[in-house]
MDAnalysis code that builds the backbone (N, CA, C; Angstrom):
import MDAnalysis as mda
import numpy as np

u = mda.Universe.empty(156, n_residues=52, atom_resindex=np.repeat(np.arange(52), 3), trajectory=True)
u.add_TopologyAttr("name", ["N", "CA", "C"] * 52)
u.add_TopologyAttr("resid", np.arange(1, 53))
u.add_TopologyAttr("resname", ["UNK", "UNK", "UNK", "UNK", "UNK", "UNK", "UNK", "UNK", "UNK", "UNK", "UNK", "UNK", "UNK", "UNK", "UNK", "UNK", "UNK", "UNK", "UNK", "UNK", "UNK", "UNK", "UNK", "UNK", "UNK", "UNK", "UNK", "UNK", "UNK", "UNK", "UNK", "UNK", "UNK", "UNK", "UNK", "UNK", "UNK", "UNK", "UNK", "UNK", "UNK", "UNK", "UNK", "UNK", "UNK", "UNK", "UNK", "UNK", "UNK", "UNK", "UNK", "UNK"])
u.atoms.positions = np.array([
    [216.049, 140.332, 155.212],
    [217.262, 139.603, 154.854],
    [217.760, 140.004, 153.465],
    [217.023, 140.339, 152.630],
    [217.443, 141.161, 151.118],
    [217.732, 142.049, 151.460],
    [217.467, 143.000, 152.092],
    [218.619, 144.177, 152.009],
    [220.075, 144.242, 152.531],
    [220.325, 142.906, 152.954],
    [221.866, 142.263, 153.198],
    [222.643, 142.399, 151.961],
    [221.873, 141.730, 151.376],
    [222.617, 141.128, 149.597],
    [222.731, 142.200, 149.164],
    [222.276, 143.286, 149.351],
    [221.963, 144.030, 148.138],
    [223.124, 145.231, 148.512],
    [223.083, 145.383, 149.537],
    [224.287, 146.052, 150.207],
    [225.612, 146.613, 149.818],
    [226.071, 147.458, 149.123],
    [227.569, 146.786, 148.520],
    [228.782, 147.111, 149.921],
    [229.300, 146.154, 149.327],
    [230.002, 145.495, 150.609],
    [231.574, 146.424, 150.332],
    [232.045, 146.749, 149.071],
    [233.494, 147.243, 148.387],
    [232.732, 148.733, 147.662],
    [233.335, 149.610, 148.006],
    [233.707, 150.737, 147.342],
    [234.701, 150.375, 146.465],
    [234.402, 149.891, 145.107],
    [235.263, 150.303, 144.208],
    [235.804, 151.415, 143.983],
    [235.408, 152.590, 143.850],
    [236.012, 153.497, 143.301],
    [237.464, 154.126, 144.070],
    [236.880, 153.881, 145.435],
    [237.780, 154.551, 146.324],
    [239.036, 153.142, 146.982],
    [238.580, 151.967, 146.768],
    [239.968, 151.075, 146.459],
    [240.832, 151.410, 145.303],
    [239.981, 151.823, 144.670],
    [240.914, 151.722, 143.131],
    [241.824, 153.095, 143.418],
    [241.420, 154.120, 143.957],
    [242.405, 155.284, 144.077],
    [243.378, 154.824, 145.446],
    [242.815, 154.141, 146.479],
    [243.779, 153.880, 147.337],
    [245.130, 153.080, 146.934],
    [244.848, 152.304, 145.714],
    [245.649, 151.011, 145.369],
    [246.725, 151.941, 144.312],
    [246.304, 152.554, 143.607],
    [246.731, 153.595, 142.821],
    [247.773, 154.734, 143.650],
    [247.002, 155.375, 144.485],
    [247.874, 156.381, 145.642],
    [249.325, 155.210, 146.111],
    [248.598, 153.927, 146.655],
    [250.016, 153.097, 147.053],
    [251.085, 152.885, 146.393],
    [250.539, 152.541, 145.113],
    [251.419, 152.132, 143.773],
    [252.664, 152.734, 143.493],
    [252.206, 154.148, 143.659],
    [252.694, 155.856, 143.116],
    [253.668, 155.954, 144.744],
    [253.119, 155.472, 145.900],
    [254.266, 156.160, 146.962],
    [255.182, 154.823, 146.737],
    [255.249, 153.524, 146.133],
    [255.774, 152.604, 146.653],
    [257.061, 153.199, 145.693],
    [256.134, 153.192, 143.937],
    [257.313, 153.434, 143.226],
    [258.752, 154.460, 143.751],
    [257.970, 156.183, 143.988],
    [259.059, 156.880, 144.532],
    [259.750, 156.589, 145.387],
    [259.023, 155.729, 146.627],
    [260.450, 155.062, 147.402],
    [261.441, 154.195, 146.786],
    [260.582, 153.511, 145.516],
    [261.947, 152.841, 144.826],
    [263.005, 153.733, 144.586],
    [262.631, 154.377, 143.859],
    [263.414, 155.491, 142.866],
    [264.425, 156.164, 143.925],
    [263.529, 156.770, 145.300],
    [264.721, 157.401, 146.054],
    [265.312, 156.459, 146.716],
    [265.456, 155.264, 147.405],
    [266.333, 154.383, 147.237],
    [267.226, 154.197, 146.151],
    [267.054, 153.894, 145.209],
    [268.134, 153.851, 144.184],
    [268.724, 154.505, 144.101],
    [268.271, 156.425, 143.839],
    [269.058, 157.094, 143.751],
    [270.308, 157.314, 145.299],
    [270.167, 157.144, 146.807],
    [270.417, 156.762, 147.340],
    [271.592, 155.901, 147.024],
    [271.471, 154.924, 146.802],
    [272.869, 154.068, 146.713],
    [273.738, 153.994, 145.423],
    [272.987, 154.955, 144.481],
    [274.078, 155.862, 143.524],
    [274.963, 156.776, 144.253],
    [274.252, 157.400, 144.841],
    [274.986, 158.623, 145.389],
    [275.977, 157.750, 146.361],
    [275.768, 156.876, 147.287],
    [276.589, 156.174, 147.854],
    [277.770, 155.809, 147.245],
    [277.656, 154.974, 145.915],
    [278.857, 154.462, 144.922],
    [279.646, 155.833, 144.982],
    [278.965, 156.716, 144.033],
    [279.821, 157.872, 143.575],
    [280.762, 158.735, 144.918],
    [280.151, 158.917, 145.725],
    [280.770, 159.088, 147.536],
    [281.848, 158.105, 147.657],
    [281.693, 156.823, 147.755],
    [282.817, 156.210, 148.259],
    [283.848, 156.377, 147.202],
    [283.821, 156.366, 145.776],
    [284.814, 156.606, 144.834],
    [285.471, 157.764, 144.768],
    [284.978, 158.653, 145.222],
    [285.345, 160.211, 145.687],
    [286.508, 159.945, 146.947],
    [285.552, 158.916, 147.906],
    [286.562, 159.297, 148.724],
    [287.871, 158.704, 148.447],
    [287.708, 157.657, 148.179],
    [288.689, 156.685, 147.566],
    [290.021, 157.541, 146.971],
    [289.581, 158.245, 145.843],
    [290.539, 159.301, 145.002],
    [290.926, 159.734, 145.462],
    [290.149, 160.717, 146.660],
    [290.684, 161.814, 147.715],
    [292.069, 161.338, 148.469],
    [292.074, 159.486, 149.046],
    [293.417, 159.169, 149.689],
    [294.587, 158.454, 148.779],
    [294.063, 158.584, 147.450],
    [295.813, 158.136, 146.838],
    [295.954, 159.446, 146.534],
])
């Protein structure tokens, strides 16, 4: 029954890079979203100009 306890139950090391790897893809989807609906603004104002 002690070698239950003793067990480790969490890989730290390799949560900590998974949580890290997530962090890093979540941010760039921010970023390309944003940039995304910049480019959107600047597009519709383009087109905008284009019909007066």
């Amino acid at each position: 029954m002690e070698t239950l306890i003793t067990l480790p139950w969490v890989d730290w090391g390799m949560g900590s890079v998974l949580i890290g790897v997530f962090a890093v893809v979540v941010f760039v989807m921010v970023f390309i979203v944003l940039g995304m609906m910049k480019s959107k603004k600047k597009a519709k104002k383009s087109e905008a100009e284009e019909t007066e």
